[in-house]
Predicted model as a PDB file, atoms N, CA, C, CB and O in Angstrom, pLDDT in the B-factor column:
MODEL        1                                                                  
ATOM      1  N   UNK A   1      -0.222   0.266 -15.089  1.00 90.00           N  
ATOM      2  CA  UNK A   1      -0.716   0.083 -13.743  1.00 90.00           C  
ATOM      3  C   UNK A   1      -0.970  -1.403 -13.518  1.00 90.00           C  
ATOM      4  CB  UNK A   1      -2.001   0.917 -13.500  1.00 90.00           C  
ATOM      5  O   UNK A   1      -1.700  -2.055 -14.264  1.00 90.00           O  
ATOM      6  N   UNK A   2      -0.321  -1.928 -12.431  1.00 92.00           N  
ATOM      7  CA  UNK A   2      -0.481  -3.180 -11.706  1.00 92.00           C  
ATOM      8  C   UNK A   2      -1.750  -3.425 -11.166  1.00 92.00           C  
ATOM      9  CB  UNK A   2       0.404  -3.273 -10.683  1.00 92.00           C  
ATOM     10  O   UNK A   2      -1.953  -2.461 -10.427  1.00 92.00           O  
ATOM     11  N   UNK A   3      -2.875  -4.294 -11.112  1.00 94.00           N  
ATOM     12  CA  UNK A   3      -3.968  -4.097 -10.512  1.00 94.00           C  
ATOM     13  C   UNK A   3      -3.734  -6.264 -10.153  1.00 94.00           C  
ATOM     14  CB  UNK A   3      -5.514  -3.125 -11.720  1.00 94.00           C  
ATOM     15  O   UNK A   3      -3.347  -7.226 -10.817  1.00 94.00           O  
ATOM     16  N   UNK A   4      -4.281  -6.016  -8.679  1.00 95.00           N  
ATOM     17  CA  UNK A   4      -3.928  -7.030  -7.890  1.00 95.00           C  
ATOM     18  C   UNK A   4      -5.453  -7.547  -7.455  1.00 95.00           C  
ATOM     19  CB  UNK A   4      -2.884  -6.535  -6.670  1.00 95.00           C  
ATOM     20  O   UNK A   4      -6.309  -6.693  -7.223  1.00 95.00           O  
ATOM     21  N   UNK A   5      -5.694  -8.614  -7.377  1.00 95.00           N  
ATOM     22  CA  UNK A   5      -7.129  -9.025  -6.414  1.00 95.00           C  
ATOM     23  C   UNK A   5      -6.687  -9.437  -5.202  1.00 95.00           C  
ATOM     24  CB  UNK A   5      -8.123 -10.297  -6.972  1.00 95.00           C  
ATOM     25  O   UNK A   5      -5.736 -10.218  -5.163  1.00 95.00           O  
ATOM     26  N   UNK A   6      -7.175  -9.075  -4.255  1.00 96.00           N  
ATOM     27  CA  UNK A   6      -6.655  -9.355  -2.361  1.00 96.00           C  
ATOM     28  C   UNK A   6      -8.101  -9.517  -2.171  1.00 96.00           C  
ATOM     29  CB  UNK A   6      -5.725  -7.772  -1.103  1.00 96.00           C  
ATOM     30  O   UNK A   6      -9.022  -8.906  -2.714  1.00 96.00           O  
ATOM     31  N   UNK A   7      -8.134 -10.709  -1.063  1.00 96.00           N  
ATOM     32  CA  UNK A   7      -9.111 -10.623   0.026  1.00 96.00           C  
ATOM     33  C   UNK A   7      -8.830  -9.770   1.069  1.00 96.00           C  
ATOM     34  CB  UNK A   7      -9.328 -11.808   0.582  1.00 96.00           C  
ATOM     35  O   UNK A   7      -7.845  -9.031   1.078  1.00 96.00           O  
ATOM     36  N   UNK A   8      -9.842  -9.852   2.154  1.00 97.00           N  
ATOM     37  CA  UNK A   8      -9.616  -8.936   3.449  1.00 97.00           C  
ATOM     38  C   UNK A   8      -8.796  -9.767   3.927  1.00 97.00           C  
ATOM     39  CB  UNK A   8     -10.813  -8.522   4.474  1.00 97.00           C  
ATOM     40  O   UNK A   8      -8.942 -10.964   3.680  1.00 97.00           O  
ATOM     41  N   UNK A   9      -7.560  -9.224   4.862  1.00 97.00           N  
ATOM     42  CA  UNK A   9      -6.462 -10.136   5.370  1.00 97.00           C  
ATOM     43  C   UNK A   9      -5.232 -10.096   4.827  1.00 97.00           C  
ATOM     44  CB  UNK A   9      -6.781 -11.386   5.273  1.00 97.00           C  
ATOM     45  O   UNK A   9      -4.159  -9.950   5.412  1.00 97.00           O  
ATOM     46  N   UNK A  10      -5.494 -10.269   3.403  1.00 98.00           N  
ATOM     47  CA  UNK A  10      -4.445 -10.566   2.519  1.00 98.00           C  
ATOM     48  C   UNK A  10      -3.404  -9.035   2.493  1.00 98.00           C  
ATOM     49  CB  UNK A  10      -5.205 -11.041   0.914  1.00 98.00           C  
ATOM     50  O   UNK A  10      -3.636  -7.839   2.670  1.00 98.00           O  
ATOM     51  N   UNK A  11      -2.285  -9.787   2.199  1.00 98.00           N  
ATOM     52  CA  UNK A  11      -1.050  -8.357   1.433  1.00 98.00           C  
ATOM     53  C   UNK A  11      -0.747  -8.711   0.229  1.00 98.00           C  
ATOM     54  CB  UNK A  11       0.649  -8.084   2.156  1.00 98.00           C  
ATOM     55  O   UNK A  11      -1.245  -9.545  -0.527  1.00 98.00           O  
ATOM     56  N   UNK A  12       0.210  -7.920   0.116  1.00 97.00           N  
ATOM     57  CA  UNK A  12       1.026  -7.463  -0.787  1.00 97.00           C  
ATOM     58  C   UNK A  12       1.994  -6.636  -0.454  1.00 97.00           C  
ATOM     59  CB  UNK A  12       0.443  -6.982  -1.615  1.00 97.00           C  
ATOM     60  O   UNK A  12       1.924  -5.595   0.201  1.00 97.00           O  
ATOM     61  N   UNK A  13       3.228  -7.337  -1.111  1.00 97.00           N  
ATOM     62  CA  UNK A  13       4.920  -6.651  -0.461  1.00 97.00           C  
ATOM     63  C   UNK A  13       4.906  -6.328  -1.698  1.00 97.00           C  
ATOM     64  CB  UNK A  13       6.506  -7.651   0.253  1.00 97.00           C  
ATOM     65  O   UNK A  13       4.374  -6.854  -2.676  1.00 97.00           O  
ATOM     66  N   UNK A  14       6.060  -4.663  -1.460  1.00 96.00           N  
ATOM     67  CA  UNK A  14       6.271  -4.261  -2.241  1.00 96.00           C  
ATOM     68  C   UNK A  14       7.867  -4.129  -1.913  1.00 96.00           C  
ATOM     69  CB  UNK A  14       5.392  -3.335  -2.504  1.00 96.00           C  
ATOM     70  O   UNK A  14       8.404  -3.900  -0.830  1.00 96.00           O  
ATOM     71  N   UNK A  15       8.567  -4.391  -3.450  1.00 95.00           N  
ATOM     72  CA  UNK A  15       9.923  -4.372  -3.394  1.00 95.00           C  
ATOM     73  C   UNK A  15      10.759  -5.656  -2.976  1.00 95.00           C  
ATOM     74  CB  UNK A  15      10.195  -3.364  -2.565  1.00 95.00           C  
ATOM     75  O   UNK A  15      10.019  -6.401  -3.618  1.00 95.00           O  
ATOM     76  N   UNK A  16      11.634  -6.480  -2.463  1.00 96.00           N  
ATOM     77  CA  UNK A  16      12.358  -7.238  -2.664  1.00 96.00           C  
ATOM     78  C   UNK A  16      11.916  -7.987  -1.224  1.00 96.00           C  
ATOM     79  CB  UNK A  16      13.733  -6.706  -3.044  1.00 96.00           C  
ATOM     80  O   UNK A  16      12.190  -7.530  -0.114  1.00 96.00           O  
ATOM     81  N   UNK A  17      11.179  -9.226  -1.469  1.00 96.00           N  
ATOM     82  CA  UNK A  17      10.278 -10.032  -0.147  1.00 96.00           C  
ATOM     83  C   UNK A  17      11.640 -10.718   0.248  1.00 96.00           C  
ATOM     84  CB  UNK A  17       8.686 -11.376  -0.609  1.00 96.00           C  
ATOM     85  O   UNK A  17      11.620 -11.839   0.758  1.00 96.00           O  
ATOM     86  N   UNK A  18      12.361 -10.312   0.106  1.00 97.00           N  
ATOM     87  CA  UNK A  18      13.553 -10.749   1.899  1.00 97.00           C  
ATOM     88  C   UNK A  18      13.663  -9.624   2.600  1.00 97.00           C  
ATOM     89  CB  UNK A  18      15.524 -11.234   1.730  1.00 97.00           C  
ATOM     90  O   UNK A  18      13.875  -9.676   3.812  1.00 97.00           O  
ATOM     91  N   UNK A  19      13.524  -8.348   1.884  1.00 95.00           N  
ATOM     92  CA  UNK A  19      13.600  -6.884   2.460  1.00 95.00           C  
ATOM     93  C   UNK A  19      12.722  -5.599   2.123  1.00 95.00           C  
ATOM     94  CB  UNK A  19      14.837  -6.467   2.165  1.00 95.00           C  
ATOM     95  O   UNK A  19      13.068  -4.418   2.084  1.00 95.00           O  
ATOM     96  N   UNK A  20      11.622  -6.120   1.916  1.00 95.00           N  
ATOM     97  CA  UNK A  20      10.663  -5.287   1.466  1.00 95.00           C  
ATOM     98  C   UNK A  20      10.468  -4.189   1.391  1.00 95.00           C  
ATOM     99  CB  UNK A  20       9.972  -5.418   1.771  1.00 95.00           C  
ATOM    100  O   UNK A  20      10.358  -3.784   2.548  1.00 95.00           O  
ATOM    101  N   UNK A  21      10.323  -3.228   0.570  1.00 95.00           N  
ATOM    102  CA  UNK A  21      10.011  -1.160   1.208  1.00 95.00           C  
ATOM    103  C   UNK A  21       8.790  -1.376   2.124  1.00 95.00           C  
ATOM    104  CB  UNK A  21       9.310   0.418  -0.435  1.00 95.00           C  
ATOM    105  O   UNK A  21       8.787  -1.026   3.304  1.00 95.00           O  
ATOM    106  N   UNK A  22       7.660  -2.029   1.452  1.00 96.00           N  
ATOM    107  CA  UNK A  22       6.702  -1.927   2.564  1.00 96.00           C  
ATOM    108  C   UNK A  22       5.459  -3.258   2.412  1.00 96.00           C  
ATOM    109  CB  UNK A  22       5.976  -0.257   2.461  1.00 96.00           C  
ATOM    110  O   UNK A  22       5.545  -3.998   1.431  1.00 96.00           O  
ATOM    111  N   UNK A  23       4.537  -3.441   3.258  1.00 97.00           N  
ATOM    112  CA  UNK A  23       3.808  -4.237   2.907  1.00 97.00           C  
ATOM    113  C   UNK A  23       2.096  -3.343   2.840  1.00 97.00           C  
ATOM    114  CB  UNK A  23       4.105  -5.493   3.918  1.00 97.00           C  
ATOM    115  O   UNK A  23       1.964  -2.362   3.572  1.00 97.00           O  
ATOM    116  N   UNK A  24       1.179  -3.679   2.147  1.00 97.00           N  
ATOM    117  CA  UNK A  24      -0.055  -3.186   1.376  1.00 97.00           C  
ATOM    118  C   UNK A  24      -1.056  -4.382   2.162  1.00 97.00           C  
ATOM    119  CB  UNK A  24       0.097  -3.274  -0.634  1.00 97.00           C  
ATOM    120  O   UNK A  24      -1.032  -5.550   1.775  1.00 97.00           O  
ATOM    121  N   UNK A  25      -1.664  -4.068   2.959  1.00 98.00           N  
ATOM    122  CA  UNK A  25      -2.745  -5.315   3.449  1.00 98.00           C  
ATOM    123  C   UNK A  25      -4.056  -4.682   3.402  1.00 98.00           C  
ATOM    124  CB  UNK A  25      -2.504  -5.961   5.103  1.00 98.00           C  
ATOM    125  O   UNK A  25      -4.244  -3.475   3.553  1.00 98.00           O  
ATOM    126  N   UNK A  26      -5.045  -5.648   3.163  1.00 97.00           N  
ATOM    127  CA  UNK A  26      -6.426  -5.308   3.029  1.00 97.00           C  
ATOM    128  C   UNK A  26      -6.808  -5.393   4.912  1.00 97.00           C  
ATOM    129  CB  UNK A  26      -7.372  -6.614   1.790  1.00 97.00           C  
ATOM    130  O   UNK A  26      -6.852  -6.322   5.720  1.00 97.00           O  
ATOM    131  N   UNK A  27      -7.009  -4.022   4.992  1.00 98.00           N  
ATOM    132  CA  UNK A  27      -7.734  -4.091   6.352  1.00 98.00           C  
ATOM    133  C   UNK A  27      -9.273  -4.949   6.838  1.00 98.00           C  
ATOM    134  CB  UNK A  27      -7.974  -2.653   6.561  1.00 98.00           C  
ATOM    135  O   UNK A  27      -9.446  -5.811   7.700  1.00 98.00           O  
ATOM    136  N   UNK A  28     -10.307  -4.248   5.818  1.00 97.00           N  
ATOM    137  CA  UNK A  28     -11.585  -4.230   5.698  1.00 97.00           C  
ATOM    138  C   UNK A  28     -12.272  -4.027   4.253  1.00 97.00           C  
ATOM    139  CB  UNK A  28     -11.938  -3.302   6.556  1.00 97.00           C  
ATOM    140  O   UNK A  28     -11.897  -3.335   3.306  1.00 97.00           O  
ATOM    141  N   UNK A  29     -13.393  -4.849   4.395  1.00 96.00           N  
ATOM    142  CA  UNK A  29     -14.061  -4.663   2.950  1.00 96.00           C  
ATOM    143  C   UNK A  29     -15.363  -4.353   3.327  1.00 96.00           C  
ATOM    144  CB  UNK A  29     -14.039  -5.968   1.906  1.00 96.00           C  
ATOM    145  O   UNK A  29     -15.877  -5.436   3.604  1.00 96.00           O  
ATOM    146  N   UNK A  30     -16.326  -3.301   3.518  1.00 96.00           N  
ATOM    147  CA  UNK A  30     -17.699  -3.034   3.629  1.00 96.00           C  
ATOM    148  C   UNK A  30     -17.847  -2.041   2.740  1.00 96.00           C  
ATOM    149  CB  UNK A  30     -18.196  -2.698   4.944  1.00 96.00           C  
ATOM    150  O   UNK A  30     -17.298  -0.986   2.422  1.00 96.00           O  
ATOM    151  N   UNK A  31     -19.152  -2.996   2.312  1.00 95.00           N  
ATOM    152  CA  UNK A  31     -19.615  -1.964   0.675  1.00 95.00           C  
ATOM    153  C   UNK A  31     -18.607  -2.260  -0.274  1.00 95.00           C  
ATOM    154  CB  UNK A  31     -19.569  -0.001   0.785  1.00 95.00           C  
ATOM    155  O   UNK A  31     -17.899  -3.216  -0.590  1.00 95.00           O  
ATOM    156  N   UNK A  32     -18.856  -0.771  -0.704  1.00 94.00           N  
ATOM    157  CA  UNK A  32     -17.913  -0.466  -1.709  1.00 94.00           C  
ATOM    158  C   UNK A  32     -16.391   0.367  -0.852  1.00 94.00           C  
ATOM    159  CB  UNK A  32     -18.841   0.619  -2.932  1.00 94.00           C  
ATOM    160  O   UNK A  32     -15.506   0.862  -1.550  1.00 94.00           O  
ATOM    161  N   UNK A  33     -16.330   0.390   0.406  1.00 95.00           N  
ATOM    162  CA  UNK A  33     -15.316   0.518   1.103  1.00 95.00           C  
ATOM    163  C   UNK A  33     -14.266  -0.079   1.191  1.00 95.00           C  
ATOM    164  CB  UNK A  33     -15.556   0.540   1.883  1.00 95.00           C  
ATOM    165  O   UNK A  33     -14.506  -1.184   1.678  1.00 95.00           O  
ATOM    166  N   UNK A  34     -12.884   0.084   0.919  1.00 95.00           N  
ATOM    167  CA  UNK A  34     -12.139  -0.477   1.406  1.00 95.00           C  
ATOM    168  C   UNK A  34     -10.793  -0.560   2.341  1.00 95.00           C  
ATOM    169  CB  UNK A  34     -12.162  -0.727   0.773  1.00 95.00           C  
ATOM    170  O   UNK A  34      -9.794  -0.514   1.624  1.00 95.00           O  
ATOM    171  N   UNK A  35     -10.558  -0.643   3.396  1.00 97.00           N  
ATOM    172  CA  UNK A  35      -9.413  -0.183   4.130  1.00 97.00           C  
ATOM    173  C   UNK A  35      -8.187  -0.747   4.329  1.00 97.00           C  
ATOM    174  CB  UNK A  35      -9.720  -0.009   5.144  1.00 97.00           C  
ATOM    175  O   UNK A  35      -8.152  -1.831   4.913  1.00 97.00           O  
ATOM    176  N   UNK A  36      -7.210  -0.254   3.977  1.00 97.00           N  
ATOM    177  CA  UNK A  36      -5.970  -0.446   3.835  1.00 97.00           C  
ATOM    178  C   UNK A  36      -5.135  -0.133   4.915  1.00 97.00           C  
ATOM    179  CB  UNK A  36      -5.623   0.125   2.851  1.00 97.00           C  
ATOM    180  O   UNK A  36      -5.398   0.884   5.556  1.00 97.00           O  
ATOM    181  N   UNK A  37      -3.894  -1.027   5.323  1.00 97.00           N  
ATOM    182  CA  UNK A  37      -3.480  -0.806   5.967  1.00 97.00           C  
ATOM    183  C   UNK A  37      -1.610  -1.078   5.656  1.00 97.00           C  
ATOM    184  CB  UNK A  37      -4.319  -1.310   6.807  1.00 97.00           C  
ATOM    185  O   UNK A  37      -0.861  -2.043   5.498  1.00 97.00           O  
ATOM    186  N   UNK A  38      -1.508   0.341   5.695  1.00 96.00           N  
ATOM    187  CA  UNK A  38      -0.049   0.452   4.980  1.00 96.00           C  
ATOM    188  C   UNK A  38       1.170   0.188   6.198  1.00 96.00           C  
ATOM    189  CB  UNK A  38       0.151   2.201   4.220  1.00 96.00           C  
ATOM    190  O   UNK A  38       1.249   0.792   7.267  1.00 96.00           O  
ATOM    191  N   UNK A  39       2.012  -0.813   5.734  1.00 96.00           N  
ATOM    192  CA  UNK A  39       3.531  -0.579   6.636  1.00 96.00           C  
ATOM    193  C   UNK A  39       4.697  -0.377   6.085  1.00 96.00           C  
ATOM    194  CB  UNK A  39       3.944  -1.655   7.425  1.00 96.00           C  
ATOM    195  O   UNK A  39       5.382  -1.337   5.734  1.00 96.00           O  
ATOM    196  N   UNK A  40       5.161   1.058   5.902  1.00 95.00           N  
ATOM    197  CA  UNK A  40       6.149   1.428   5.456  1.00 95.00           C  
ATOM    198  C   UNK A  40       7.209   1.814   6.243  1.00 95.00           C  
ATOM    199  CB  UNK A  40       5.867   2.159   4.783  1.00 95.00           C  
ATOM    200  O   UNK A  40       6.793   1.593   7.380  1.00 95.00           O  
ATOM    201  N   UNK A  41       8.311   2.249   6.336  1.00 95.00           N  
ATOM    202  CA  UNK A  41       9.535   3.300   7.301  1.00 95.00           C  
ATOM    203  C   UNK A  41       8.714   4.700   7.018  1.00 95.00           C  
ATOM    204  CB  UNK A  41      11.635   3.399   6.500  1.00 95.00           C  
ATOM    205  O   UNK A  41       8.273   5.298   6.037  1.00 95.00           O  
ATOM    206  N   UNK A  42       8.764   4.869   8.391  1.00 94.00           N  
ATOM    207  CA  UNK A  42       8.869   6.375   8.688  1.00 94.00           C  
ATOM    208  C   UNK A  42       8.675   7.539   8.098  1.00 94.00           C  
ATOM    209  CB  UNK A  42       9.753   6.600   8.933  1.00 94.00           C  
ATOM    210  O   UNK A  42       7.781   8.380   8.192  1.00 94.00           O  
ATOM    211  N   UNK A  43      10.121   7.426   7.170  1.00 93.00           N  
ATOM    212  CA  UNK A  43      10.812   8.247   5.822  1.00 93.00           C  
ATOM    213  C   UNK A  43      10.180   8.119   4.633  1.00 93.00           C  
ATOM    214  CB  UNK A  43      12.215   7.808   5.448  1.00 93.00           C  
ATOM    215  O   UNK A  43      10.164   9.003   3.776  1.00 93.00           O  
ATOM    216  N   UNK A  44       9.516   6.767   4.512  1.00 92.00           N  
ATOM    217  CA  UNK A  44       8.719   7.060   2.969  1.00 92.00           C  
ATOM    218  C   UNK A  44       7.266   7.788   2.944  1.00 92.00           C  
ATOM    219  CB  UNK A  44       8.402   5.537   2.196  1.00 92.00           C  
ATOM    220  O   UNK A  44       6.254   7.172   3.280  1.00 92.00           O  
ATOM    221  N   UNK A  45       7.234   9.237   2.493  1.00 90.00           N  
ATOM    222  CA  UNK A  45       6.104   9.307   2.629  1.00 90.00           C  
ATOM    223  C   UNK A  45       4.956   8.702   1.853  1.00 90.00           C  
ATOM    224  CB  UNK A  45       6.066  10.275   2.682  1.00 90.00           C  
ATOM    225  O   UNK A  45       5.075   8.251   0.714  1.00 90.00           O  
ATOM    226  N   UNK A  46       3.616   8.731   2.690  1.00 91.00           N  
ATOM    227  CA  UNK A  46       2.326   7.950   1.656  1.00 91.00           C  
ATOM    228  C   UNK A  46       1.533   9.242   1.810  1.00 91.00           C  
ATOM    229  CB  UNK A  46       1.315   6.216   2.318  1.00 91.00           C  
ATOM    230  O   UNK A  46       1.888  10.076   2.643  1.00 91.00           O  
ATOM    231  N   UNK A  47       0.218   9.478   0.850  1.00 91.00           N  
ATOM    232  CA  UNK A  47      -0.417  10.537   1.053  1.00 91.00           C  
ATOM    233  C   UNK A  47      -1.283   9.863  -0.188  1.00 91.00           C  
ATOM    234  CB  UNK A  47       0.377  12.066   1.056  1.00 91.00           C  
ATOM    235  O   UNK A  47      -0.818   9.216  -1.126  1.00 91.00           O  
ATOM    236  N   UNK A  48      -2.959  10.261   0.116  1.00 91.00           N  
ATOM    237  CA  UNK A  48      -3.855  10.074  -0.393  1.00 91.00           C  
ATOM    238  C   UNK A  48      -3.855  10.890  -1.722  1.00 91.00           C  
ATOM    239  CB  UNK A  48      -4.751  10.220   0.462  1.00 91.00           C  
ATOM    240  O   UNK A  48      -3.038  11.780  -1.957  1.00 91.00           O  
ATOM    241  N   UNK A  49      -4.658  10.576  -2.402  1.00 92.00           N  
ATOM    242  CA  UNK A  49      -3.849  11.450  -3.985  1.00 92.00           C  
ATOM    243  C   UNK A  49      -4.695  12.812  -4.221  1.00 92.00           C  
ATOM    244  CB  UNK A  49      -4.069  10.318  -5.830  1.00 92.00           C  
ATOM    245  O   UNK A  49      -4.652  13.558  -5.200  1.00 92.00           O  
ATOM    246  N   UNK A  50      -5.483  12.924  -3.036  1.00 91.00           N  
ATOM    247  CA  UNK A  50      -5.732  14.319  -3.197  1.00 91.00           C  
ATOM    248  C   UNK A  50      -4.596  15.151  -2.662  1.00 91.00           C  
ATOM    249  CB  UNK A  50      -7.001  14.690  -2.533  1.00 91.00           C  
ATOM    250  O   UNK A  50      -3.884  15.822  -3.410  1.00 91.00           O  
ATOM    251  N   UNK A  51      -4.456  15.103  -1.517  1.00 90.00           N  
ATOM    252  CA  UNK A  51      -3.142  15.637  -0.742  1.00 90.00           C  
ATOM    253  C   UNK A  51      -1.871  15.587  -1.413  1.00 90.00           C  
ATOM    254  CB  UNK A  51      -2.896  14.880   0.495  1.00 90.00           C  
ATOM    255  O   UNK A  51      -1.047  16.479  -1.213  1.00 90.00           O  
ATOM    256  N   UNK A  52      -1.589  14.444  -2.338  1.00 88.00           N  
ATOM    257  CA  UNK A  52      -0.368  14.426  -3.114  1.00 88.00           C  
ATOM    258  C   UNK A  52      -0.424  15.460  -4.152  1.00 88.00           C  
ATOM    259  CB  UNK A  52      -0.122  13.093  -3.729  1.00 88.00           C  
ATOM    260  O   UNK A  52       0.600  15.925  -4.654  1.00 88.00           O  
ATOM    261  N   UNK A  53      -1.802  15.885  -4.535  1.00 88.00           N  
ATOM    262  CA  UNK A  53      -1.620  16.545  -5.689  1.00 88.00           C  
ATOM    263  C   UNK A  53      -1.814  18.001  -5.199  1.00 88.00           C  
ATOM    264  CB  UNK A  53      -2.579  16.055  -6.837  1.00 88.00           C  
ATOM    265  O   UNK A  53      -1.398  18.895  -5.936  1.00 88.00           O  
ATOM    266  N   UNK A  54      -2.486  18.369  -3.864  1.00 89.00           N  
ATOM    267  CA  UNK A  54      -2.303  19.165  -3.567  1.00 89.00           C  
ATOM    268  C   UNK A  54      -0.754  20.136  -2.843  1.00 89.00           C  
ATOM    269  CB  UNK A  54      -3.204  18.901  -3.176  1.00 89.00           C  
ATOM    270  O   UNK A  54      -0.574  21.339  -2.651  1.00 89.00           O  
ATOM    271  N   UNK A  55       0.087  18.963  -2.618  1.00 87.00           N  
ATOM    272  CA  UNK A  55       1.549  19.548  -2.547  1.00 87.00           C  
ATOM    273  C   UNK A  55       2.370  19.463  -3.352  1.00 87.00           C  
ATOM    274  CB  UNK A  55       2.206  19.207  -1.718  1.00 87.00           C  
ATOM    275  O   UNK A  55       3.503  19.895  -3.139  1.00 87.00           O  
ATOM    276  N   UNK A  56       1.999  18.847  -4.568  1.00 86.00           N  
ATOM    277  CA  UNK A  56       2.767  18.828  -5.972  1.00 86.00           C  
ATOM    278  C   UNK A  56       2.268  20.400  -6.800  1.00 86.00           C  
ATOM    279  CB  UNK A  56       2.177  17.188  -7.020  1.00 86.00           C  
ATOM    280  O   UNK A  56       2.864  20.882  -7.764  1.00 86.00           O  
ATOM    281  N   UNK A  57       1.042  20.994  -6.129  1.00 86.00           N  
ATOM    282  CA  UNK A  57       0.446  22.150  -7.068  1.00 86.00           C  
ATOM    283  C   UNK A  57       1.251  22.940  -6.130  1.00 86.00           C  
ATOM    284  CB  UNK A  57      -1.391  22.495  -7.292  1.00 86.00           C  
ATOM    285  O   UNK A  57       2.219  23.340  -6.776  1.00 86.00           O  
ATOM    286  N   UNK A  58       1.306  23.262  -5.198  1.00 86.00           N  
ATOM    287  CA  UNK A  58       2.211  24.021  -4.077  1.00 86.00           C  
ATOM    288  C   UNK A  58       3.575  23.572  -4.155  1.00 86.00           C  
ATOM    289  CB  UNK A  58       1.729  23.763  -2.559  1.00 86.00           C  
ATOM    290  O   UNK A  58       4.150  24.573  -3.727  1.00 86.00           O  
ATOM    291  N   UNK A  59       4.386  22.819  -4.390  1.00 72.00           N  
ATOM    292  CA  UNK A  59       5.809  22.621  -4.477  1.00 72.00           C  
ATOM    293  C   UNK A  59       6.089  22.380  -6.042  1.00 72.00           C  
ATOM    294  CB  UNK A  59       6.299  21.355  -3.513  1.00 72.00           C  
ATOM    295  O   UNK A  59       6.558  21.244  -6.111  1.00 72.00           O  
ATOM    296  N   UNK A  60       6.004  22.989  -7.446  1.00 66.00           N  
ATOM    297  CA  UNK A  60       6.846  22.015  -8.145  1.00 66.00           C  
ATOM    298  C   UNK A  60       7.987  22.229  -8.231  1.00 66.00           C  
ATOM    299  CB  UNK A  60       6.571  21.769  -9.247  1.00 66.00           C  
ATOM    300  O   UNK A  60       8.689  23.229  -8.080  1.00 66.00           O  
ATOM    301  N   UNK A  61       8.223  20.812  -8.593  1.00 64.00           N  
ATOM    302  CA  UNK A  61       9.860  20.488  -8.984  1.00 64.00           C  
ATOM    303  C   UNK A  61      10.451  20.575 -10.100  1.00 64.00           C  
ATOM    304  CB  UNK A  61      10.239  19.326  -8.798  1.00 64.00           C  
ATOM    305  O   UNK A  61       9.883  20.099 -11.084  1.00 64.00           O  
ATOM    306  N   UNK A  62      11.559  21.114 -10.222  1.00 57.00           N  
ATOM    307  CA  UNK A  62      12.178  21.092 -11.566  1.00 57.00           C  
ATOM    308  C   UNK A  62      12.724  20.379 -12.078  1.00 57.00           C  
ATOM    309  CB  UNK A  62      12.786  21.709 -11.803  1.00 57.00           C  
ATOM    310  O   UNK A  62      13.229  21.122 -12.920  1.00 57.00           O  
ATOM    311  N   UNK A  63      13.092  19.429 -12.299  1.00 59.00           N  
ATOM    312  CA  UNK A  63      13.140  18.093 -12.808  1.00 59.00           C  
ATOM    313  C   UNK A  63      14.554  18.167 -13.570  1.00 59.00           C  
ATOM    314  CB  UNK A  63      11.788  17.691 -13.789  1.00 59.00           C  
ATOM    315  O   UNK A  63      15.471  17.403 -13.271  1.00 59.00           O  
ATOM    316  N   UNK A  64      14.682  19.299 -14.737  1.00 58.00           N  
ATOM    317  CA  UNK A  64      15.878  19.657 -15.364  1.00 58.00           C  
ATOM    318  C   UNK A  64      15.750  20.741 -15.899  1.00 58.00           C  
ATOM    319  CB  UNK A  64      16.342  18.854 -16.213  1.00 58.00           C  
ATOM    320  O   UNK A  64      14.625  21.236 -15.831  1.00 58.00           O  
ATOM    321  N   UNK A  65      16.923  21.576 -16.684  1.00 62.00           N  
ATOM    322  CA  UNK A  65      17.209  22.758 -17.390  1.00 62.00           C  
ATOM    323  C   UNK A  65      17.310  22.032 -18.449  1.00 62.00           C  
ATOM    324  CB  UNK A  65      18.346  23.685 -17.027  1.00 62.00           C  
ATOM    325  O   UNK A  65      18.020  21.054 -18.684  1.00 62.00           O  
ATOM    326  N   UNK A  66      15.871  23.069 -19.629  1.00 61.00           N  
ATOM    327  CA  UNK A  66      16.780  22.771 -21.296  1.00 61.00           C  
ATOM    328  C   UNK A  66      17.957  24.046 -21.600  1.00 61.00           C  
ATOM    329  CB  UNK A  66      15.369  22.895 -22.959  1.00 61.00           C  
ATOM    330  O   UNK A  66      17.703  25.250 -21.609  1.00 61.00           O  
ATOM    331  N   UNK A  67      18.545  23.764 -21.704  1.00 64.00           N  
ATOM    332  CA  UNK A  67      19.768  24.573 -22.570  1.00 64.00           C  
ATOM    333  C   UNK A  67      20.184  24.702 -23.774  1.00 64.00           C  
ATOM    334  CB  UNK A  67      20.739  24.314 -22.308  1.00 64.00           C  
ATOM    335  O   UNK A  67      20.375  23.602 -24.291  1.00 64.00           O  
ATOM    336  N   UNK A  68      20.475  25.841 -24.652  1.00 66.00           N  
ATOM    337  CA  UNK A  68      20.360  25.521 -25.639  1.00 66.00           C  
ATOM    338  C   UNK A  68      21.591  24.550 -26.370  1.00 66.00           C  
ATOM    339  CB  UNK A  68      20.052  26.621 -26.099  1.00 66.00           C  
ATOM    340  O   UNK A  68      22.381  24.037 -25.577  1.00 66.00           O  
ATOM    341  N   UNK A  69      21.739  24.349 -27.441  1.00 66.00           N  
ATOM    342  CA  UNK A  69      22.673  23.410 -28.363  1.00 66.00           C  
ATOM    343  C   UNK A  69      24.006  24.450 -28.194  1.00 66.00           C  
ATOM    344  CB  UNK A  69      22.017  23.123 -30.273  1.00 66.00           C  
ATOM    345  O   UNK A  69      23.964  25.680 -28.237  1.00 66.00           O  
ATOM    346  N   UNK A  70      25.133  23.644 -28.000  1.00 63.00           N  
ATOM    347  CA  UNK A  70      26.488  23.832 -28.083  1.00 63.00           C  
ATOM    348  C   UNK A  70      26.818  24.525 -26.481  1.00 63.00           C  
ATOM    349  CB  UNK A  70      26.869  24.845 -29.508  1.00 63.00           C  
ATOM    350  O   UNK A  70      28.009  24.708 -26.229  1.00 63.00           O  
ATOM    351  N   UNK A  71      25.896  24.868 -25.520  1.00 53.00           N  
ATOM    352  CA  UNK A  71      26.481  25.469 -24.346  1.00 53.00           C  
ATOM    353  C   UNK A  71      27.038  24.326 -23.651  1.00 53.00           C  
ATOM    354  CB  UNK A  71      25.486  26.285 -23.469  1.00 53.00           C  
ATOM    355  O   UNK A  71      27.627  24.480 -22.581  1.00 53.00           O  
TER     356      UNK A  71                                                      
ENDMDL                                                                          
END                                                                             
């Protein structure tokens, strides 16, 4: 895991900074709060990691078949 220090204001691009997937900016800092403000396409989804894990427990994926040796 990448762990970054940002002020409020500040970003962070993710992926190739002539063409970025998306940019990561610090919205707000109160407290121990902090708000983010994501710009991605459309198509990529983002989801808080409760919600992610709650449609990963409802959808899994199968990733691959083991099969046995010589088929």
């Amino acid at each position: 895991m990448l762990v970054i220090t940002r002020r409020e204001g500040e970003e962070v691009v993710i992926g190739d900074p002539a063409n970025p997937i998306g940019i990561v900016r610090v919205a707000s800092v109160k407290g121990d709060r902090v708000r983010l403000a994501l710009n991605f396409p459309r198509d990529v989804e983002v989801h808080r990691r409760e919600v992610a894990d709650q449609i990963a427990s409802e959808n899994p994926t199968v990733v691959g078949k083991i099969r046995p040796a010589g088929s």
